[in-house]
C-alpha positions as CSV (number, residue, x, y, z in Angstrom):
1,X,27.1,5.7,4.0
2,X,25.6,2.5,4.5
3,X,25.7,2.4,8.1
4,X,24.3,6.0,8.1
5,X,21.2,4.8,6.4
6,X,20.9,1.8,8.6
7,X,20.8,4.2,11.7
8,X,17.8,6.6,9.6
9,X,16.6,3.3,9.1
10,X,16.1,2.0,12.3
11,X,15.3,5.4,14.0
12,X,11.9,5.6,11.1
13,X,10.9,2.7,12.4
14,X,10.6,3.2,16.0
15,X,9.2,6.8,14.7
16,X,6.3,5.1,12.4
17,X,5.5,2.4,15.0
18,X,5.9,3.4,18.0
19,X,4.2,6.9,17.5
20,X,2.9,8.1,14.4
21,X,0.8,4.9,13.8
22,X,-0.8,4.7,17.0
23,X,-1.7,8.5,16.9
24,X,-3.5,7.9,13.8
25,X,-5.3,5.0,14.6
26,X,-6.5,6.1,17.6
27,X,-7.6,9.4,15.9
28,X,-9.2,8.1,13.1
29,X,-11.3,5.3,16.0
30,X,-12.0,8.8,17.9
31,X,-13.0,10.3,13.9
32,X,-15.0,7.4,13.5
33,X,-16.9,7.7,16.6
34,X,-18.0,11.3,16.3
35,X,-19.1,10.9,12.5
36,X,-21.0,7.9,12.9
37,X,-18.6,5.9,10.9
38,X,-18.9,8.0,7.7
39,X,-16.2,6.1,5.8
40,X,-18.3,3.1,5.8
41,X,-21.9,4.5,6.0
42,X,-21.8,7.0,3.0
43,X,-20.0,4.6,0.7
44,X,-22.6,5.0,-1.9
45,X,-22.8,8.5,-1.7
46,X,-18.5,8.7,-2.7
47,X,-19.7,7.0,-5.7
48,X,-22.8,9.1,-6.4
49,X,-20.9,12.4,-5.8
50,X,-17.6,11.3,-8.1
51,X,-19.3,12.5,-11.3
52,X,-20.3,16.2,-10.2
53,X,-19.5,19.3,-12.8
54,X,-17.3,21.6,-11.9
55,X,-18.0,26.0,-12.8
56,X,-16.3,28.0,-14.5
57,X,-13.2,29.2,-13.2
58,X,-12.2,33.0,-13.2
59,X,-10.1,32.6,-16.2
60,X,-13.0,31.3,-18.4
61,X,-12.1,27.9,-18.4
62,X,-13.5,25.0,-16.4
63,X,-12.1,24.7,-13.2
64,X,-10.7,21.2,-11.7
65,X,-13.9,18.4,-11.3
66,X,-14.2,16.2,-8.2
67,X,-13.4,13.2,-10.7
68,X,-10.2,15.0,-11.7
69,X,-9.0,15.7,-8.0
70,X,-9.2,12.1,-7.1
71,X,-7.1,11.4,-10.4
72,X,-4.6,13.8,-9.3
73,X,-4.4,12.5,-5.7
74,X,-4.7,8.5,-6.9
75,X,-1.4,9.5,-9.3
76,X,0.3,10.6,-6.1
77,X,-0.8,7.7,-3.6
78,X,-0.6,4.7,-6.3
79,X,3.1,4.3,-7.1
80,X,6.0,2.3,-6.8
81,X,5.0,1.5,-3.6
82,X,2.1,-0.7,-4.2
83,X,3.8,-3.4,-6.1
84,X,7.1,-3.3,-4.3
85,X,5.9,-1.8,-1.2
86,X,3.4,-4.5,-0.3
87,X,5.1,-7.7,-1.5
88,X,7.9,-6.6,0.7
89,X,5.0,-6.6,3.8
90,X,4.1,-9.7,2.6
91,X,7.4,-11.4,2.6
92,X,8.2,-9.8,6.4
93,X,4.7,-10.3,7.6
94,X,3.4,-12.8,5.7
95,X,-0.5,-12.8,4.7
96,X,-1.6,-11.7,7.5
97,X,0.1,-8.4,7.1
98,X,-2.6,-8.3,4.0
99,X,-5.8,-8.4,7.0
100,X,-4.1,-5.6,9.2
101,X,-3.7,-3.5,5.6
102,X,-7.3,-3.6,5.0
103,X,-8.1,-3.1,8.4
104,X,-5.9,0.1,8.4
105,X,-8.3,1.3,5.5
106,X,-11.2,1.2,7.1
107,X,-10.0,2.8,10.2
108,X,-7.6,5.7,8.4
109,X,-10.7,6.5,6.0
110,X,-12.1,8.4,8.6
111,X,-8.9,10.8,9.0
112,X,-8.9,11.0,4.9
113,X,-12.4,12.6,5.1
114,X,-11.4,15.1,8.0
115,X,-8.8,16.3,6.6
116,X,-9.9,16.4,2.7
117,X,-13.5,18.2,3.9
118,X,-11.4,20.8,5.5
119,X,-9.0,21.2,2.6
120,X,-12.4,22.2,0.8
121,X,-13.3,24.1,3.4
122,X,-10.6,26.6,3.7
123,X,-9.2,26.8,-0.1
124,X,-8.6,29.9,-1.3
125,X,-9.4,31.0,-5.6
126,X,-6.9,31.2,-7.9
127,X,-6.6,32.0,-11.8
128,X,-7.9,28.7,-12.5
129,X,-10.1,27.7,-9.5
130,X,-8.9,26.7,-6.0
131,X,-5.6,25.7,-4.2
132,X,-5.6,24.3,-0.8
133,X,-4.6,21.8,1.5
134,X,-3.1,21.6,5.4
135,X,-1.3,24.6,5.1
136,X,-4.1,26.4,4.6
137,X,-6.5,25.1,7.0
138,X,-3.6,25.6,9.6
139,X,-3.7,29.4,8.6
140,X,-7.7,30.0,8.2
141,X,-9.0,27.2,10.7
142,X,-6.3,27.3,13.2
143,X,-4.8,30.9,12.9
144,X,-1.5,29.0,13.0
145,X,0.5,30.4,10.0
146,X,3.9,29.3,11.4
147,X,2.8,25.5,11.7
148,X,1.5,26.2,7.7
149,X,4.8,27.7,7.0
150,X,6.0,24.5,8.5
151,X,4.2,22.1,6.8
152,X,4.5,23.4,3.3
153,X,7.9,23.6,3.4
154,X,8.5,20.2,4.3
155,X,5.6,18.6,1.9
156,X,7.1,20.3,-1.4
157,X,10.5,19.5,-0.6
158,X,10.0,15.4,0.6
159,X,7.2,15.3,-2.4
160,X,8.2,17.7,-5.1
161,X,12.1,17.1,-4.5
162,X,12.8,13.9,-3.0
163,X,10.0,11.5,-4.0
164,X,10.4,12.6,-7.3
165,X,13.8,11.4,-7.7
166,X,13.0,7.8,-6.2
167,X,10.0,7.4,-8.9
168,X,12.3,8.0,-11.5
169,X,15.0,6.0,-10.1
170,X,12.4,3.4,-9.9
171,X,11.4,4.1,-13.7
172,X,14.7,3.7,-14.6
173,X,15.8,0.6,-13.1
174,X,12.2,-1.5,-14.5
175,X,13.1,0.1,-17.9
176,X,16.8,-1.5,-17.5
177,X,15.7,-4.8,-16.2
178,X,13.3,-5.1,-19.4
179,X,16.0,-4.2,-21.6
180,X,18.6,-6.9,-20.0
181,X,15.5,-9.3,-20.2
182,X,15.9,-9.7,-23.8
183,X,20.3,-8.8,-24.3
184,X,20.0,-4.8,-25.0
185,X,22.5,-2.5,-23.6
186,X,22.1,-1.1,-19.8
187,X,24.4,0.9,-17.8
188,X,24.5,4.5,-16.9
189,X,24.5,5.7,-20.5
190,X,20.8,4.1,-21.0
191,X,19.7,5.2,-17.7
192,X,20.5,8.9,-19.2
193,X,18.9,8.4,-22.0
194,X,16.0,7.5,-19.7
195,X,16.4,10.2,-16.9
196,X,16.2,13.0,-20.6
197,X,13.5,11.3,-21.7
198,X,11.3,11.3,-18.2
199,X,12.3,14.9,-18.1
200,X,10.8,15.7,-21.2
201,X,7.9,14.6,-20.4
202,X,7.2,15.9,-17.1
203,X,8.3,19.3,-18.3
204,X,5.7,19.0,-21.0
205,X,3.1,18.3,-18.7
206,X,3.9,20.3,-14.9
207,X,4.8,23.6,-17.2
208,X,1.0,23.3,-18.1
209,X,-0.2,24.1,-15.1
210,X,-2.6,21.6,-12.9
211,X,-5.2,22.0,-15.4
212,X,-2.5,19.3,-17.7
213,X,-1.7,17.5,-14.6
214,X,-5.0,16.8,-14.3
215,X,-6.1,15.8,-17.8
216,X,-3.1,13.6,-17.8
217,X,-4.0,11.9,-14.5
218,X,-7.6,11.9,-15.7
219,X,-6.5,9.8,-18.5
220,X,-3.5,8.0,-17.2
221,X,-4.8,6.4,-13.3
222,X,-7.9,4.4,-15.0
223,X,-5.5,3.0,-17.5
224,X,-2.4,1.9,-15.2
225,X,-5.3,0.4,-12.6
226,X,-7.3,-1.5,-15.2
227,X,-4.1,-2.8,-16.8
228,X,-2.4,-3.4,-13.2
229,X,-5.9,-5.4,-11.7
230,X,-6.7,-7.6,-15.8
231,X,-3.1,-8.6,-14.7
232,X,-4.3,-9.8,-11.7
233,X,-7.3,-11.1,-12.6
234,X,-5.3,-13.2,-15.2
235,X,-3.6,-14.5,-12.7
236,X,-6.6,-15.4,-10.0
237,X,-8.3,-17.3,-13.1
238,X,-5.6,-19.7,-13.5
239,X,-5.2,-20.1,-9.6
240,X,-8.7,-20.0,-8.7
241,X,-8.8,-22.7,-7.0
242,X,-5.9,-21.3,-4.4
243,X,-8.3,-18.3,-3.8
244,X,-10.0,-20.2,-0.6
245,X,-7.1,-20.6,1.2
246,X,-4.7,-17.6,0.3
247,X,-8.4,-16.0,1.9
248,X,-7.6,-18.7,5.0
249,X,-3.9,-17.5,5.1
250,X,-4.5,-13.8,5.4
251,X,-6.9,-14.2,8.6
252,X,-5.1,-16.7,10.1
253,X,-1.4,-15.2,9.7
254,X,-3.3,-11.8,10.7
255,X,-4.1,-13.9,14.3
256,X,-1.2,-15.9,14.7
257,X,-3.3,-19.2,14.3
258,X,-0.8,-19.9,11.8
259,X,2.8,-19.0,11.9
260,X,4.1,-17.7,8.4
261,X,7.5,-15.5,9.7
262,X,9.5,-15.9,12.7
263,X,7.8,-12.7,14.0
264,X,4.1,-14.2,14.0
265,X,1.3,-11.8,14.4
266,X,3.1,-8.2,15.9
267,X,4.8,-8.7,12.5
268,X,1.8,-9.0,10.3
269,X,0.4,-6.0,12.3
270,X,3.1,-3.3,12.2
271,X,4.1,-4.8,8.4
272,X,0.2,-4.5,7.3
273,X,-1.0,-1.0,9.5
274,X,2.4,0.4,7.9
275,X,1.9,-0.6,4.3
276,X,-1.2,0.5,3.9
277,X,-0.5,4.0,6.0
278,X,2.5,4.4,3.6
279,X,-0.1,3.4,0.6
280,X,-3.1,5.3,0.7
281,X,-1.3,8.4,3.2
282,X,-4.7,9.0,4.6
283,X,-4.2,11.6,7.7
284,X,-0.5,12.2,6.3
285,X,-1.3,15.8,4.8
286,X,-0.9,14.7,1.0
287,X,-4.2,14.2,-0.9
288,X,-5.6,17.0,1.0
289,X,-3.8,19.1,-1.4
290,X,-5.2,17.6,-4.6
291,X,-8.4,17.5,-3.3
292,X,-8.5,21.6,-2.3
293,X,-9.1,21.8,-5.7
294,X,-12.0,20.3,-7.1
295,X,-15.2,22.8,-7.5
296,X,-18.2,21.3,-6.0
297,X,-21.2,22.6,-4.0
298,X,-20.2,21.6,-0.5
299,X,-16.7,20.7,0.8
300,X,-18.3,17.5,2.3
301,X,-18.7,15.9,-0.9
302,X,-15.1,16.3,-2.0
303,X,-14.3,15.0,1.4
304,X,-16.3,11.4,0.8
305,X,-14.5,11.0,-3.3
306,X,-11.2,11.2,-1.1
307,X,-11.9,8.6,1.3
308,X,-13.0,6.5,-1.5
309,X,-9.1,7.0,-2.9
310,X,-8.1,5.4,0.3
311,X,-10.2,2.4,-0.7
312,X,-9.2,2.1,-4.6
313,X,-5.2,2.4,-3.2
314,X,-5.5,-0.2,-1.0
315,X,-8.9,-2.3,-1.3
316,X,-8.2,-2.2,-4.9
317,X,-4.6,-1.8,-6.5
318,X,-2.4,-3.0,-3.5
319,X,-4.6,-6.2,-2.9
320,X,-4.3,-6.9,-6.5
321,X,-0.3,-7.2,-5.7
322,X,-1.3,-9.5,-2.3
323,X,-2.9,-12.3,-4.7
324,X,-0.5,-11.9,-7.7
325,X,2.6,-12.5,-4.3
326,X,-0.2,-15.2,-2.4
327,X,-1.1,-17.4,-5.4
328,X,2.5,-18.2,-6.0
329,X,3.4,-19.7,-3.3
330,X,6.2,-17.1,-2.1
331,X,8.9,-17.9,0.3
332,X,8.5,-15.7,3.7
333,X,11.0,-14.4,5.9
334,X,13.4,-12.5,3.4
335,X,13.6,-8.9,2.0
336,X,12.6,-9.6,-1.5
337,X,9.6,-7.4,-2.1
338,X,10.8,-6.1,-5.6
339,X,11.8,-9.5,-7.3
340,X,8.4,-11.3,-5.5
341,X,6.1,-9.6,-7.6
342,X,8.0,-10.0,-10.7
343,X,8.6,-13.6,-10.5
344,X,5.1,-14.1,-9.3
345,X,3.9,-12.5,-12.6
346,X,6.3,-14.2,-14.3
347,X,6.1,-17.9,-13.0
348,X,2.1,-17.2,-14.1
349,X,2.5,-15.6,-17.4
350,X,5.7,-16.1,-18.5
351,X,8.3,-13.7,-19.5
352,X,6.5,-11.6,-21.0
353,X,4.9,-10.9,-18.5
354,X,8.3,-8.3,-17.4
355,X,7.9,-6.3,-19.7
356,X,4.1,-5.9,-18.7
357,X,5.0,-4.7,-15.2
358,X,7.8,-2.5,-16.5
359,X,5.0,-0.6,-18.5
360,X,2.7,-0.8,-15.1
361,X,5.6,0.7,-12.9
362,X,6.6,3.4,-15.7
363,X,2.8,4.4,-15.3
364,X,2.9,4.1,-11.7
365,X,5.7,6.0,-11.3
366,X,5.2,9.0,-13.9
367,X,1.8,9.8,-12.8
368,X,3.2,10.2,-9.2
369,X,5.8,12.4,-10.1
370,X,2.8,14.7,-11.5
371,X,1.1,14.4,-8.4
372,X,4.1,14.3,-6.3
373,X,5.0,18.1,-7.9
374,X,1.5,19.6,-7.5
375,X,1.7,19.1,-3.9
376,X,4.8,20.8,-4.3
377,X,3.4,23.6,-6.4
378,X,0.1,23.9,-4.0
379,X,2.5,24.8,-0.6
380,X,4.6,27.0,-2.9
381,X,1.9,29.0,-3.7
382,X,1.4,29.4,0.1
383,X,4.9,30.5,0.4
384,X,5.4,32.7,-2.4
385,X,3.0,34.6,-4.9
386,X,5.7,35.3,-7.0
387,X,5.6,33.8,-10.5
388,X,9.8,33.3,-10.8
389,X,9.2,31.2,-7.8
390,X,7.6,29.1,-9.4
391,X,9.2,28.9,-12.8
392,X,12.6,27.8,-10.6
393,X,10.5,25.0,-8.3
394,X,9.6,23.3,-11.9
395,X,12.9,23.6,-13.1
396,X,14.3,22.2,-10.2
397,X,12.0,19.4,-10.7
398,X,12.5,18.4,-14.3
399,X,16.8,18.4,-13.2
400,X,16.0,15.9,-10.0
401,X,13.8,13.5,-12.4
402,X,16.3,13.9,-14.6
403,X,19.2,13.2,-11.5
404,X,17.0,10.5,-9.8
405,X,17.2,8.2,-12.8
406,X,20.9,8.1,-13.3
407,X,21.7,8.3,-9.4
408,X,21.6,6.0,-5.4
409,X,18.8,7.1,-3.9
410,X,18.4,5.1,-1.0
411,X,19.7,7.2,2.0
412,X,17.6,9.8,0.4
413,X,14.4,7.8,0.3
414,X,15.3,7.0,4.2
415,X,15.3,10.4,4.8
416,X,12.6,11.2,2.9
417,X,10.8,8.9,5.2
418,X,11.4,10.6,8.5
419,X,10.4,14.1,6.8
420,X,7.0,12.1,6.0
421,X,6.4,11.2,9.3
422,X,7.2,14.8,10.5
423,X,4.8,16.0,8.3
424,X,2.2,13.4,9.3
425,X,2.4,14.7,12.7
426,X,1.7,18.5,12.1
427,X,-1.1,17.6,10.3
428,X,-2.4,15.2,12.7
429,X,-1.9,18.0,15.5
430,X,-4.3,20.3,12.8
431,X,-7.1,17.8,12.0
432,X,-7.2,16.9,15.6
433,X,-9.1,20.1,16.8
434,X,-10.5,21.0,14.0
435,X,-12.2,17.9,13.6
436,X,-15.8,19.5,14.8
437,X,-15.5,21.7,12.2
438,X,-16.0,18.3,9.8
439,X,-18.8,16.7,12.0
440,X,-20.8,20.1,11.7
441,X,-20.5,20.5,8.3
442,X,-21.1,16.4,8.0
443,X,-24.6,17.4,9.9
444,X,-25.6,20.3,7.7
445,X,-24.6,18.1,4.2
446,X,-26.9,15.0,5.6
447,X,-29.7,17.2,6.8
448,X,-29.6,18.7,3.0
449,X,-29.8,15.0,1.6
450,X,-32.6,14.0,3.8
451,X,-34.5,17.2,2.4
452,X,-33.8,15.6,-1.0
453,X,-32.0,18.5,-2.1
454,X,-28.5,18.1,-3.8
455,X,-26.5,20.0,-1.0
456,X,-25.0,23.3,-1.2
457,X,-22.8,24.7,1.3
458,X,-22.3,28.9,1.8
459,X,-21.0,30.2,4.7
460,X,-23.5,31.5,5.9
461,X,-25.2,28.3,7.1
462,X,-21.8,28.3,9.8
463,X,-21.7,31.6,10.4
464,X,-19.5,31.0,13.8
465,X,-16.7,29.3,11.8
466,X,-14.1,31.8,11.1
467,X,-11.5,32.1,8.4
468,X,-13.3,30.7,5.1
469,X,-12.0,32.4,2.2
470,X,-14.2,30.5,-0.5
471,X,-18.3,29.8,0.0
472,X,-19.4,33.0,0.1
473,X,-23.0,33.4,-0.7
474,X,-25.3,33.9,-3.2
475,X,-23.1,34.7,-6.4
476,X,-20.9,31.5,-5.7
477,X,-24.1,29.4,-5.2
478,X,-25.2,30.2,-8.3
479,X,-22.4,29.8,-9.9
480,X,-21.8,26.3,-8.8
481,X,-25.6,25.9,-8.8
482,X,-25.8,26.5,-12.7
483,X,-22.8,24.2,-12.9
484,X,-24.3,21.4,-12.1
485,X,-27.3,21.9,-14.5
């Protein structure tokens, strides 16, 4: 088994950097270009745009806000993965890998807003708003159902199956480490325990539909980040005066002026660029999804709030694990990303100090399971209309949390992987010609603003686009019109 998932292994990795990572980056530089560097230029307008109302959906009930689709797609991208995933970067690529995961922000931010405005774009209604995501811009945009077909298939299995079980394997194992920390029982009757009890409350939550996910998310993603980053912050204060040259050692490991790893710079690139891809998954196909469902005026503005996820992922969360690694003087060179971070904290803080990050990662990890499923739930919905469908796909759910926590996932996770990355490439194939449909819609949001108007989008104003289900005129301008008032 071992040497099977050494051979996944090492076939993902020529996949992710000798392929799908260039692709991106040179489509996001070629997004970049056309839109005039929107991910950089309209930063303020993310921010001013977060806080818009959402209407009334066609259940009588508010449908999702723009705030709460960022919630649900930050509970999806900030996981596991940004205290394990980066410290692990770190100690392969050394600080420098930190410069090239920043960079990749930047760059990628421009795919997150292609692909998130044309989510918008081409969502359909439902009972309680909108659903949406690459399947269904690959339907209405490209008139390419089989490459939807495609696509959701593969996102709700390697999201609403797979990832799920690796969250709560994580959950389980930082839950088991805490209770060993201070002599209580572990073994594989505890991790049961655990696996029922994270079943529990997922069930409680998914079976509510994505208005709960969303509340939950709402309430949950500002408290794990503002926890996760006064944890940081803690431990900046009593290194503060590291914090000049950790800065030093992040741009000169990202240029090889100093050598931190045997691999020198091309390992602080491919370690950083692939971190931060696997971090904030802008252009994979993922937040898309989440953000199809927020009810604003003009599917630009749900595009911007999106890009700004890429930002709080990986500006934000995951360079709060670089310093908490980089201010305590880690060894480089070994595979040790899990126990860096936790000896980091606790070398800093003390012991307690576990049990803090336990609570971090349980967060983490829950809230992606909830926005792991709604991805699932979105692409089902594409596939089948039929409500037992549905009912079964949560089922199966709430069992593989339960099964992740007591079970090895790792030849699963390095499957998961290479299912990622094909996914990742049928949406890059998508966003890639419909791109002009974002820069036109880009032009007809920023000649709105510079009429001082708060922009409103209807079909109409594009009549030669073809396949938009939503924005359709004059009763659903007023509705989001009076939404807003």
């Amino acid at each position: 088994m071992d040497a099977v998932s050494d051979v996944v292994v090492a076939l993902n990795d020529r996949f992710w950097a000798y392929l799908l990572i260039p692709l991106l980056v040179l489509l996001s530089l070629y997004f970049t270009i056309r839109l005039g560097a929107v991910q950089l230029r309209l930063l303020p307008e993310m921010i001013r745009v977060l806080g818009n109302k959402p209407e009334i959906a066609p259940d009588g009930k508010k449908a999702i806000s723009s705030f709460q689709a960022f919630a649900v797609s930050a509970a999806a991208r900030v996981g596991t993965g940004n205290i394990v995933g980066v410290a692990t970067a770190i100690a392969l690529g050394g600080p420098g890998a930190v410069f090239w995961m920043w960079t990749m922000a930047l760059v990628v931010g421009a795919a997150s807003f292609v692909e998130s405005t044309l989510a918008q774009l081409y969502k359909v209604r439902d009972r309680t708003g909108f659903r949406g995501g690459p399947a269904y811009y690959m339907r209405y945009g490209l008139g390419r159902n089989w490459m939807g077909v495609l696509f959701a298939v593969v996102i709700t299995v390697t999201f609403g199956i797979v990832f799920n079980s690796v969250q709560s394997n994580s959950i389980a194992d930082a839950v088991s480490t805490s209770l060993a920390a201070v002599g209580a029982p572990t073994g594989t009757l505890v991790s049961a325990l655990i696996g029922l009890a994270l079943a529990a409350l997922t069930a409680a939550v998914i079976f509510g539909g994505i208005r709960r996910i969303a509340h939950v998310a709402q309430a949950l993603v500002p408290f794990m980040a503002l926890l996760y980053i006064g944890l940081g912050l803690v431990v900046v204060a009593l290194n503060v005066e590291k914090v000049p040259s950790v800065f030093a050692d992040i741009v000169t490991g990202a240029f090889g002026l100093r050598e931190f790893v045997g691999g020198g710079v091309g390992t602080a690139i491919v370690q950083g660029m692939r971190r931060g891809m696997f971090s904030n998954e802008a252009g994979l196909g993922s937040a898309p999804n989440a953000g199809a469902t927020a009810s604003v005026s003009h599917p630009v503005k749900q595009g911007l709030v999106q890009t700004l996820g890429v930002y709080f992922d990986t500006l934000i969360v995951c360079s709060t694990t670089a310093f908490i690694v980089l201010l305590s003087d880690p060894v480089y060179g070994e595979n040790r990303g899990p126990s860096m971070t936790q000896e980091a904290l606790e070398s800093n803080l003390g012991g307690w100090a576990i049990h803090a990050l336990t609570i971090i990662l349980f967060l983490l990890a829950f809230t992606s399971v909830l926005g792991n499923y709604y991805y699932g739930e979105s692409n089902l919905g594409f596939l089948s209309a039929r409500p037992s469908t549905l009912t079964a796909y949560r089922l199966l759910v709430v069992l593989t949390v339960f099964l992740g926590a007591i079970g090895s996932v790792q030849l699963v996770w390095n499957l998961a992987d290479v299912s990622m990355g094909v996914m990742a490439l049928i949406n890059l194939a998508a966003i890639a010609p419909l791109g002009g449909v974002a820069v036109k819609l880009l032009k007809d949001y920023t000649a709105q603003r510079r009429q001082g108007i708060d922009p409103v989008f209807t079909r109409d104003r594009l009549p030669e686009l073809e396949g938009v289900q939503c924005w359709g005129g004059a009763q659903e301008t007023e509705v989001a019109g009076s939404s807003r008032s």
